[in-house]
Structure formats: C-alpha cells, structure tokens
N, C-alpha and C positions, 0 to 999 in steps of 0.2 A: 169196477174198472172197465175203460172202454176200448171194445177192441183195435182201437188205432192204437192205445197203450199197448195192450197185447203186440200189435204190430212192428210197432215202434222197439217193443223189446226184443222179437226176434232177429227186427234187423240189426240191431244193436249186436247180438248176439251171431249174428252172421259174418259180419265185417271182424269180428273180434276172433272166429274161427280163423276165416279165412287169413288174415293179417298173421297168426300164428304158425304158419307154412310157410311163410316167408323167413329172407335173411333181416327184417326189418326188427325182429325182435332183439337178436345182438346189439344191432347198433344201441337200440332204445337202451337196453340195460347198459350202456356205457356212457350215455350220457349223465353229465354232471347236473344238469337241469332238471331227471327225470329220478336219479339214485341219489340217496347221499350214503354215508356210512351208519346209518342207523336203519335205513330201509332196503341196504343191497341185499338181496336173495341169493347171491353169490356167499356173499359172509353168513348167511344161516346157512347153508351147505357146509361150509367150512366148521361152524358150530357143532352142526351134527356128527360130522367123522371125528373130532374132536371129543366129542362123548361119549361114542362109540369105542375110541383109543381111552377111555377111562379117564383123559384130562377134563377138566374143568373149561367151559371154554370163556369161562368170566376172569382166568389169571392171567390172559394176557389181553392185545388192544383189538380184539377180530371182531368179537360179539359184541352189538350192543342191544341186541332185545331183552325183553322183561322174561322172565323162567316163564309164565304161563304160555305166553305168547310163542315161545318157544316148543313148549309139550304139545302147543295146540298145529304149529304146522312140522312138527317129528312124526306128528298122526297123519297128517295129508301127507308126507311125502315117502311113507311107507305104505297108505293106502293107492296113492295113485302112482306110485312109480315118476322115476325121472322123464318120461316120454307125455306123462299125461296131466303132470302138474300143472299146467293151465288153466286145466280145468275149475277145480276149485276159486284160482283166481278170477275167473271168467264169470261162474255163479256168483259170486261176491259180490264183482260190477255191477249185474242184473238185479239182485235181492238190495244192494245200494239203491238203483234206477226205482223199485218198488218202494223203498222208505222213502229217499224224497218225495215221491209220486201222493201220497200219504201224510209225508208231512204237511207240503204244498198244500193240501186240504186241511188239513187243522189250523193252517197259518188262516190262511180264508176267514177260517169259519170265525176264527178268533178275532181276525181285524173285522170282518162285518159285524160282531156280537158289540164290539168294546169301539167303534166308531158314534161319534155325537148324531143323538138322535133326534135334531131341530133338520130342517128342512133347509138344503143346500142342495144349490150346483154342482158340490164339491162332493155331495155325499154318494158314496160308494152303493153300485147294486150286483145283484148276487151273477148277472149276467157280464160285468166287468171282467170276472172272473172264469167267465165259460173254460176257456182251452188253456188256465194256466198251469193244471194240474201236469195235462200233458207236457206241455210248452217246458216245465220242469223236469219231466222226465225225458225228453229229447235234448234239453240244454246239459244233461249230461251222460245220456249215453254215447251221442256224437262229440262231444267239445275234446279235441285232439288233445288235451294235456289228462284228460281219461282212460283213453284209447291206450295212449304213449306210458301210462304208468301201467296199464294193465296189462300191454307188452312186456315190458323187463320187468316183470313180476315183482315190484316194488311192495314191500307190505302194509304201504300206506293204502292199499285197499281195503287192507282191513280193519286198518284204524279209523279212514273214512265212513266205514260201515257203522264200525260204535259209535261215534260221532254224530252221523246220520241219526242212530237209532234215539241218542240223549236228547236230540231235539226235536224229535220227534213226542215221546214219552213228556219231556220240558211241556210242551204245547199243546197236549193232550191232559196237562195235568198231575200226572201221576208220580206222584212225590218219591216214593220208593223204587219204581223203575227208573226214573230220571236221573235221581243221584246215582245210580246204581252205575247208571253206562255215563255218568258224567265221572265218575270215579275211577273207572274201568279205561275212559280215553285219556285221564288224567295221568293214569299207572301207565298206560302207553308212550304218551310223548310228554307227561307235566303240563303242560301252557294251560290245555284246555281245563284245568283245577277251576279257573277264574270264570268258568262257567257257571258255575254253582252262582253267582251273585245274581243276575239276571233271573238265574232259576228259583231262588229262593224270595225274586221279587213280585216273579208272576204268580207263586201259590198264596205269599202274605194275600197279594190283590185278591186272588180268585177268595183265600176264605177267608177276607170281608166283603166279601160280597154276597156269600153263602148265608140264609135267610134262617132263623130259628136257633138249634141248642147245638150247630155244627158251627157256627160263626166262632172264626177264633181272632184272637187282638193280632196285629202284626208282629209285637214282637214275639207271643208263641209260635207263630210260625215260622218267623228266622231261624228259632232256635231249635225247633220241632226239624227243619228241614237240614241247619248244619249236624243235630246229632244225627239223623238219619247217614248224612255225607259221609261226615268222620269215621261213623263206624265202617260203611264200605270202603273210605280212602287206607281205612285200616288194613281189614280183614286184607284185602290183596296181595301189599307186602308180606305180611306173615303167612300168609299162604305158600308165596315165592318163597321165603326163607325154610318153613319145612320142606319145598320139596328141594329146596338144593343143599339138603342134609344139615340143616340148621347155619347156613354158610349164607353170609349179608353183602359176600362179594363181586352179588349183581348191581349194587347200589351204584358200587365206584362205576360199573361200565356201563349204565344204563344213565339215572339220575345224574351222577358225576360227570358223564361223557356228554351232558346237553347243558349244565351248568357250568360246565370249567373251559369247553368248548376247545380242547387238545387237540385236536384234529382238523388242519386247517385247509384239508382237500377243497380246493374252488366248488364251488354251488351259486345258486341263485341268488344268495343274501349276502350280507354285507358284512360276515364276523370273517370272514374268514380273509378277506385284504387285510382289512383293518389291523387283523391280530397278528399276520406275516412284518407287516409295517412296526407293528406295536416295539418298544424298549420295555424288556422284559420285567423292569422294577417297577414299570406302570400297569404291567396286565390286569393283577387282582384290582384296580383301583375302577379299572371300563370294563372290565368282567360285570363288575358289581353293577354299575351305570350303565351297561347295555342289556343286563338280563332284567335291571329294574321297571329300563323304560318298557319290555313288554306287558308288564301288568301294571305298568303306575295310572294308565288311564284308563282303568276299570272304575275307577272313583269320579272322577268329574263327572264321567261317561252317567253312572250311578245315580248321581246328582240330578244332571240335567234332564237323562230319559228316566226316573222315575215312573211316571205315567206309562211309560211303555216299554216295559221289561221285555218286549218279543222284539221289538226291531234292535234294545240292547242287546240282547241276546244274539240278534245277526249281525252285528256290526264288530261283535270282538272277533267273529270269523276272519275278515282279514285284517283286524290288529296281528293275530298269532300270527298269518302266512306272513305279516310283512317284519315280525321281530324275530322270530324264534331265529336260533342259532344255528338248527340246518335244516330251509327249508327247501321246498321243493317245486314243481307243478301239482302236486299232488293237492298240495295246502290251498291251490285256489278253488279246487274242482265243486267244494259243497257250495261257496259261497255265490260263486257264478252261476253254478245251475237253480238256487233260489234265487236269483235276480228278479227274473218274471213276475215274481210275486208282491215286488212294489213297481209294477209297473205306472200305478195309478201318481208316483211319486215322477216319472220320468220328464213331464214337463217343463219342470222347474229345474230339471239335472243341467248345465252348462258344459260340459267339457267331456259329452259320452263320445262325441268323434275325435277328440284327441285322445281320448283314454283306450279306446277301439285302435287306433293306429301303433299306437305305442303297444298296446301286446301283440299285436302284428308282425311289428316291427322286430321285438325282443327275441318272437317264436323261429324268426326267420335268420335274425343275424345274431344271432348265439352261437348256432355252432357253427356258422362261419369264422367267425372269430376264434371261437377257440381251435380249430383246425387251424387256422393261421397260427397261431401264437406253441401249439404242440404240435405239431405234426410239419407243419409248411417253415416256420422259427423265423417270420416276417412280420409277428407280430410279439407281443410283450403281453403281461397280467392286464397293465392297464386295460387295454382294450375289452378284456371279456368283463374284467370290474366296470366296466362303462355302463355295461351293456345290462348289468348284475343292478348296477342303481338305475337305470331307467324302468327297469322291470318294477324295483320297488317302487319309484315314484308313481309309474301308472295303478299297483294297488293303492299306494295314498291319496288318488287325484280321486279315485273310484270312490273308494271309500268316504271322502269329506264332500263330494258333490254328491254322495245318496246320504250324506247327515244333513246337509245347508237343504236337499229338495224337501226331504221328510220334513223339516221343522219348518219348512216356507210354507211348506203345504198345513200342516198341520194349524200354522196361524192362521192362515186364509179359511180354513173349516169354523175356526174359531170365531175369528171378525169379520169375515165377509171377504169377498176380493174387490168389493170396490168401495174402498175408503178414498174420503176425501181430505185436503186441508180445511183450512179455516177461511182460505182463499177459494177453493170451490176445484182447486187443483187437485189428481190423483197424487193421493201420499206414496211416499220414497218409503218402504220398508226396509228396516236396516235392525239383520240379526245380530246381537248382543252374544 
C-alpha cells in the first residue's frame, strides 16, 4: 500500500472525526435518504433496552436486524459506551476503504490476466491502471453518501463491509471464504443471495482453466460451490435460532419485514408510494412482481455475461440498490466507488453527464422537498416521490450505459474498431 493511500485514509478519517462534534450528525440520522428502518441505530438502541427489560425485541415491529448482528453491536455498545460509539463505526469505514483498496487490485489483476491476448489498440496495460487502486479508495472514503451514512450510524456500514469483503474473496478465488461472506450479506439484507451466481461462474471458469489432476468439469464446480453456499446460507439461521432460545421469530421481522414490505416509512425507492397507493386486495399480487423483478435479471444477466462473471458480478450491485424494498445511499456507496476500475470502458459511456447531474440534483433537492412537504406542508408525497424516481432512474441510466460500454468495447477488442461495409463505408454497429 502507498502512502498517499495511507494518507488518503487518514484524511478520511479526520473529516469523519471532526464532522462527529458536529450537530450534523442528528440531522444525517434523520434522514429518510440515509436511515431506513432496518438500518436506524436508534431502533438497535431500543432493541437493546428491550432485552435488557427481558422482552423479546423481535414480538413487536422495532427490530429488524438479524440476532447475530445484534449480539455483534450489544458488544460494541457496551464496549464503547454511548459517547464513543462512533468509533467503531468510523473503523468500519476505514477497514471498508482497505477491502475496496484490495479488491480494486484483484479486479486489475483479473481483467488484465483474462483480457485477449492478440495485439490491439484496445488492449489494456498494466500502467492504465497505475492510481486506480487509490482512485477506489478516495471514491469512497470522500463520496458524501459514505460520510452521510457513517454520521447517523447507519448499520449499513457493516453490511457494506461483508459485502466489500464477498467480493473481494469472489475475485481472489476463494471458494469457501467467498460463499461464506456472500452468505453472511445474504443473512443480512437477502438480495445479495443472487450473488452466489456470478460467484459460482468465476471459480467453474477459473477450474477449467486449472492445468493437470485439479481441473474440474463446470458442472462440479456449480455444485461444489452451491454445497459449499447452502451449507453456510444454513449454518447462520440456525445459529440465530439457538441463540434466541430456539425461537424463529426473527424471521417474521427481519426476512418477513424486507419480503412483505409493512412499513411504508418514505425512502429512496419506489415500494413505499406505490404500496401507500396500492388496493389492499392487490398487494400480495405486486409484492410478488416487485420482489421478483429484483432477481429476475440475474438470468439474462447470466446468459449474456457468461464470459465475464466479474463485471456480472458488479453490475447486480445496482440492480439491489435500485430494487430492494428499502433502500438507501448506503446501497450505492460500493458500486461507485468501484467505478474507476472500468474506466478503460468510459469512452463508449453516453449519458455520464446527465447521470452526474441527476444525483446531483437528487442529493440536493431531496431534502428540500421533503422539508416542504413535513415540516413547511407546501408540499405533498408526490414531490419527494419524484424526486425518489429520478434517483432511481439515474442508477438505471448508470448502470445500462456501463453494460452497452463494456460490451461495445468488448466487440471492438474482438473485431477491430475499424470495420468496414462492403461499400468501403465505416459499419454501424448495432447491439443486439
């Protein structure tokens, strides 16, 4: 690691103190943009006296974290007291900033290893990549929707970390630590379960590729790699159920509370108008059809990137942030800050300055609007719903103009960039 990283972390970690002495952190934890109810640290507070008073705090609607995840900040918030809880939070950020920093480089290492190795204009060298390592690890220790969650102590820090760490392990290979923390994020918030596909595409890849008496067929390795899953997607829950005294009634409020989507507190995304709006005898029926469509395009997805299980792998990143049922700023923060790393793709991107303005935009008049609509009553839902799909459209716009660069690009490596007609004219390519 290079000490501008080293640098780069402590400033990180300077600004994050200092912003902590501030009344900035209130506000942050009140935003519906930054908290939802499965990541307010106000409601694990409330979990914990609740336990402490010997109730259960899974029989009514307060809690919705997982029982480990629970025992795991019961420890931090008895180790570090109420005055110094940030701290952990704070470390989390940083030890995040280092996994990216790390991943970034196994990403590298892996596009220049598994790039066509014929001689191209197009073909990648090791010096492309000089400062993206950093360039990933500043894209997210400054990016204000980092900052902003790790103010209101949001516990998507820590789910970003596992996250962080599954693709990391993903990219590096390692079958057994991979499923392990893709199982682990899975037991956290469910969506990222659909990781495991991607994951199970790069190791079939990697061991046919492996030379000698370790070469294994693809489909042992599908299968090698979903037993390995299953059994950790296992072990987890039953682990929750012994410790909460053989009692399954974290399901309903954890699993059930992102599946059923009861709680219709305004956020970022789109389930929560829609379901205010909804005729209650139609709910089950777009429950069904909006939890679907977040995983229904892991299959085409599948399909098409085949060959390249790692940029599959990065591109369900903001599928989740832009399906799941409540999401947040939180849910962008991995995917942005590995942006850099297909820079080599951004030529071909069409719409980075409208998709630049639009979160701009989004970051700024958010909670204007909603100050108008609660607080000032000059305005109505609509408005902050507007504002709730423009956010989502700007991850959709992102996200299908870095699939249409990658695969633009990817053909141009393939045939050349200067094809001709039959008339002697440059050909029209046109993605299918």
């Amino acid at each position: 690691m290079s000490a501008a990283f080293f640098i780069a972390c402590a400033l990180g970690l300077s600004v994050r103190l200092s912003l902590y002495k501030s009344s900035v952190c209130e506000w942050m934890a009140s935003r519906p943009e930054v908290i939802t109810p499965s990541t307010s640290w106000n409601r694990v507070t409330e979990g914990m006296a609740l336990r402490k008073m010997g109730v259960s705090p899974y029989d009514g609607d307060i809690l919705h974290q997982t029982p480990l995840m629970m025992r795991f900040l019961e420890r931090l918030s008895s180790t570090f007291g109420e005055k110094s809880i940030h701290i952990p939070f704070i470390s989390c950020d940083i030890l995040t900033a280092v996994v990216l920093h790390a991943t970034a480089r196994a990403l590298i290492k892996y596009i220049m290893h598994n790039q066509p190795q014929k001689e191209s204009e197009l073909k990648l060298q090791t010096k492309d990549f000089r400062l993206t390592g950093l360039i990933v690890a500043v894209a997210y220790l400054f990016n204000p929707y980092t900052i902003a969650t790790c103010l209101a102590k949001s516990t998507s820090v820590f789910d970003n970390l596992l996250l962080a760490t599954a693709l990391l392990f993903t990219v590096k290979g390692k079958r057994s630590m991979a499923t392990l923390f893709i199982a682990a994020s899975a037991y956290q918030t469910l969506y990222p379960i659909m990781l495991v596909v991607p994951a199970a595409m790069l190791f079939a890849q990697k061991d046919s590729n492996t030379k000698g008496n370790d070469k294994k067929s693809p489909v042992v390795s599908y299968m090698k790699t979903a037993y390995i899953f299953v059994i950790w997607l296992a072990a987890l829950p039953f682990l929750s159920h012994y410790l909460e005294r053989s009692s399954w009634a974290f399901i309903r409020s954890t699993y059930g509370f992102i599946l059923t989507v009861p709680d219709l507190t305004p956020n970022i995304g789109v389930f929560w108008y829609f379901f205010t709006e909804m005729f209650e005898h139609f709910r089950l029926f777009f429950i069904c059809v909006f939890q679907i469509n977040a995983f229904l395009y892991t299959v085409p997805l599948a399909i098409r990137l085949q060959k390249h299980p790692v940029f599959f792998l990065y591109i369900l990143l903001p599928i989740i942030a832009v399906f799941k049922s409540y999401p947040s700023y939180a849910d962008t923060i991995i995917y942005i800050a590995l942006l850099p790393v297909w820079a080599h793709t951004y030529k071909y991107m069409r719409n980075t300055f409208v998709v630049t303005v639009m979160y701009i935009v989004c970051s700024v008049v958010a909670p204007i609007l909603w100050h108008l609509w609660i607080y000032a009553g000059s305005a109505n839902a609509n408005f902050y719903f507007a504002i709730t799909l423009v956010y989502s459209t700007a991850q959709i716009f992102l996200m299908t103009d870095l699939l249409f660069a990658f695969l633009r690009r990817d053909y141009d490596v393939i045939h050349g960039t200067n094809q001709l007609q039959a008339d002697g004219k440059p050909a029209k390519i046109i993605l299918d």
